[in-house]
N, C-alpha and C positions, 0 to 999 in steps of 0.2 A: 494354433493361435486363433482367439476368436473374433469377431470383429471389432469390438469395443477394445481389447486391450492391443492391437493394433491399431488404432484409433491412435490412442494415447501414447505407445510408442513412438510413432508420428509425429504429434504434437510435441514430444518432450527433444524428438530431434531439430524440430523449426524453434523452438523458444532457444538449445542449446546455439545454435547456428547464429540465430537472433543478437545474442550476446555476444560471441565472438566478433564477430560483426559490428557492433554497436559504440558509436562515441562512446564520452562518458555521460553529456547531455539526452542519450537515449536513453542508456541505462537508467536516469534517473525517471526518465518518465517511463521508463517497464517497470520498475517501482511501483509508482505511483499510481497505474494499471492495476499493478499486481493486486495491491491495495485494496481499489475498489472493488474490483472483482471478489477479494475474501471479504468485504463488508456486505456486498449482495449475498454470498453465499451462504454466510452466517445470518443475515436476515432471513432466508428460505429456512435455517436450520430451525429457525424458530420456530415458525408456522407449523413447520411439519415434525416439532416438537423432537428433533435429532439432535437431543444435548451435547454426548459428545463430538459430533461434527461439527456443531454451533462452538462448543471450547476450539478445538481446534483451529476454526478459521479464524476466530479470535487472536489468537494468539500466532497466527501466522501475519494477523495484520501487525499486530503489535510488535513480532520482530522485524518489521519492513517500516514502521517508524522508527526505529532503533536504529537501525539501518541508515534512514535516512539522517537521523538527527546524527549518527558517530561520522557521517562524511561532510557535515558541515564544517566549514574555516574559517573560526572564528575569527584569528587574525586577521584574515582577507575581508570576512565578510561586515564583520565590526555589532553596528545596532542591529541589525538585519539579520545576520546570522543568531546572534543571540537570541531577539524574538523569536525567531523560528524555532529555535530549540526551545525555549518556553514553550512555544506553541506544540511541539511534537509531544512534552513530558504534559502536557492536557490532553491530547487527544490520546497516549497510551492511559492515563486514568481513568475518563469515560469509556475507553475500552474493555477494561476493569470491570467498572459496574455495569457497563451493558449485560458483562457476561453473566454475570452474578445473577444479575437481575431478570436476566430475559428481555432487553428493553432495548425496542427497535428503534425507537426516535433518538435514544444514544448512538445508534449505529447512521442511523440519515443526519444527525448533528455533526458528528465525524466526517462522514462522507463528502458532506459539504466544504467542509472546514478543507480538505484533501482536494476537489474541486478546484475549490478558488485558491489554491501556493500550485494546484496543477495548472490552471489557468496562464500564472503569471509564467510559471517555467516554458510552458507551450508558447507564448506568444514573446520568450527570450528573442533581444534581438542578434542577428547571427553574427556580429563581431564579438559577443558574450561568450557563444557556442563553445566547446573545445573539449 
């Protein structure tokens, strides 16, 4: 085994550990991690012109808003939840044509958008938590 793919073995046991482990308020923010990390990723894919890596991470973000938007409760959550789900069914569409397109400023438009719903979750206060 060579160094790199022990590397990664590694890593895939701390992320798996990670979860086990993890409220359900973590999980959303290893989500939401996840997220940006495939939006940076896919921005490098571009530069360095690696289309299909560039689809892929795309589409790895796009099912981690999916993700996020099918664990929202709308009952519970009411306006708020609904927005949000608005919000997630735009940011999978500019993910769409970022891909298509090659266009980074879709992918920093997004990221942002990710950001700031990361923001508010991160600064939940802890009788929310659970």
């Amino acid at each position: 085994m060579n160094a790199v793919s022990a590397m990664r073995q590694y890593q895939q046991i701390s992320i798996q550990s990670g979860i086990m482990d993890a409220s359900p308020h973590r999980l959303v923010q290893m989500l939401m991690e996840g997220f940006l990390e495939r939006i940076a990723f896919a921005k490098g894919n571009i530069v360095r012109k690696e289309i299909a890596k560039k689809g892929e991470n795309i589409s790895r973000a796009i099912t981690i808003v999916n993700g996020l938007q099918s664990s929202l409760n709308k009952e519970a959550g009411g306006e708020l939840a609904e927005n949000l789900s608005n919000l997630y069914d735009y940011m999978s569409l500019r993910l769409v044509i970022a891909n298509s397109n090659n266009d980074e400023s879709i992918l920093d438009e997004v990221a942002g958008l990710m950001l700031e719903i990361k923001m508010g979750w991160d600064n939940m206060p802890d009788e929310f938590k659970n």
